[in-house]
N, C-alpha and C positions, 0 to 999 in steps of 0.2 A: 674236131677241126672247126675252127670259126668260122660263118658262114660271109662274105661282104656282100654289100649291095650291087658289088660288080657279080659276083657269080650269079645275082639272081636279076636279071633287068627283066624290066616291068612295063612293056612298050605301053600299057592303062594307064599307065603313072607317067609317063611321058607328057608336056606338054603339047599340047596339039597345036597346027600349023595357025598361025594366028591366034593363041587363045592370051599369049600374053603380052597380049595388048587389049584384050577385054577392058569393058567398064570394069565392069562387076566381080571380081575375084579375088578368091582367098587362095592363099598357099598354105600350108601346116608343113614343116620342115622339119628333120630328124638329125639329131648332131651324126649319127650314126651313116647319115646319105647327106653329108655336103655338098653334092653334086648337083642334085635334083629332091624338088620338093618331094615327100610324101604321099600330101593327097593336094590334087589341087580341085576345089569348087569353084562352081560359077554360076550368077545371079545377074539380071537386066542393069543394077546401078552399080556404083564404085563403093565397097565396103568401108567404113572407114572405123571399124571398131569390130573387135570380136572375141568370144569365151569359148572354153572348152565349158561344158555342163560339167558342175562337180560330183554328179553321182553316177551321170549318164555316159559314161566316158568317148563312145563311140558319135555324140553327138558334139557339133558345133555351129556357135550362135552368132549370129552378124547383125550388125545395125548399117543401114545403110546410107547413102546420100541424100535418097529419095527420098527416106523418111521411112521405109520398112525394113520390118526384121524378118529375117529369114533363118531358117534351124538346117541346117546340112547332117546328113548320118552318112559317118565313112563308110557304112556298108553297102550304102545306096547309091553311090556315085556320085557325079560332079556337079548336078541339082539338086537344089533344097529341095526337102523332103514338106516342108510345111516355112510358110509366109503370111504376114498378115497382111491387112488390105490396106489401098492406099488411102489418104487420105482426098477427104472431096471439101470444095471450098463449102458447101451447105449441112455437111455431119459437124453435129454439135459434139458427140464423140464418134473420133476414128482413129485412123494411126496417124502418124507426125506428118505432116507437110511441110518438115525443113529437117535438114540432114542430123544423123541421130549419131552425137559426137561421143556419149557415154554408157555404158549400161553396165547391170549387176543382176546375175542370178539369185534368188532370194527367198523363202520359205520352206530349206530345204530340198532346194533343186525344184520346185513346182512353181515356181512364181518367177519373173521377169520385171525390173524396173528399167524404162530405158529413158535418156535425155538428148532432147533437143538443142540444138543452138538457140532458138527461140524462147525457151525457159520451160518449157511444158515437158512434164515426167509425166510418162504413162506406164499403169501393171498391167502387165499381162502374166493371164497361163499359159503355160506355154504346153499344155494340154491342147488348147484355143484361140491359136494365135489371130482369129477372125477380129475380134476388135478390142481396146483394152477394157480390162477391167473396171477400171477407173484411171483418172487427167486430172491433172495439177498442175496451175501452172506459176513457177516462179518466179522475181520480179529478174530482169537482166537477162543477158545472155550465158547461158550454162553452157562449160567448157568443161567440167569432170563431176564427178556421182561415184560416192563411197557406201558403204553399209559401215555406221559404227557398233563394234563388235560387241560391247557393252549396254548397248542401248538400245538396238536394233533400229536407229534413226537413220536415214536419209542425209548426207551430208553433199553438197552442191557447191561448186565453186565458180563465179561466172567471172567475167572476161574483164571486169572492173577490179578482182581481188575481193568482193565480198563473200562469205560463206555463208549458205543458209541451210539448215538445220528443218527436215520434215520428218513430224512426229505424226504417222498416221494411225487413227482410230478407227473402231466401226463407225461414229459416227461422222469425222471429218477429219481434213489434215489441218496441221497447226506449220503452218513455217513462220519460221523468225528468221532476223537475217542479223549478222555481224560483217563488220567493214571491216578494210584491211589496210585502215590508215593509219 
């Protein structure tokens, strides 16, 4: 016998009285329970981007408004489990101080690239989400952030139509940029 998401309700899985109207929340929804989300998390800002980890399965990743990224594990409940810090107007590096419109998983599931509105791509571990690894920042405003599969480059596309293209080394990144006139 098949089992529905009716015979099994999950008052945990329930939205809570006001929660959806939070800033800061994800839903993960299952074609299996159209009714009601999954798992829903929640975090201080408005997420506005977010991954399943492709090896980690039980984890998910959010970039937020505010400029941080928070990692949610659906075993842990409806708080992220790990966040990075925010950014302060005197760290030379920190996390984003403007809403983080893009990101991609990357090294294998161990590595985090996320983008800003503001043009600045920051890696992180996502081991250590305390501050990134290294900032880059791109000329324009970034609106999307690809991994090419071939190359393993960075490809960025900001808000004018131009694409730029970050080739990072041990020693430094290379970005170039092509217009989209």
């Amino acid at each position: 016998r098949a089992i529905s998401p009716e015979d099994t309700p999950s008052a945990s899985l329930m939205p809570r009285s006001g929660e959806l109207q939070s800033d800061g929340l994800a839903l993960v929804w299952s074609l299996a329970m159209p009714g009601r989300p999954e798992h829903i998390f929640t975090c201080g800002s408005p997420v506005l981007t977010g991954k399943f980890h492709p090896t980690e399965h039980r984890l998910v990743v959010g970039g937020c408004q505010s400029g941080q990224v928070v990692v949610w594990d659906i075993r842990a409940g409806r708080l992220p489990v790990q966040r990075s810090s925010m950014a302060t107007g005197t760290a030379a590096l920190g996390g984003h101080a403007h809403p983080i419109c893009a990101m991609e998983v990357v090294e294998g599931g161990s590595g985090l690239v996320t983008a800003a509105t503001d043009g600045r791509l920051n890696f992180w571990s996502l081991s250590n989400l305390r501050d990134p690894a290294e900032s880059i920042a791109v000329p324009g405003n970034v609106s999307c952030l690809a991994v090419a599969p071939e190359s393993s480059a960075l490809i960025c596309g900001d808000e004018s139509g131009s694409l730029h293209s970050v080739l990072s080394s041990a020693d430094a990144a290379v970005v170039s940029a092509a217009t989209g006139e």
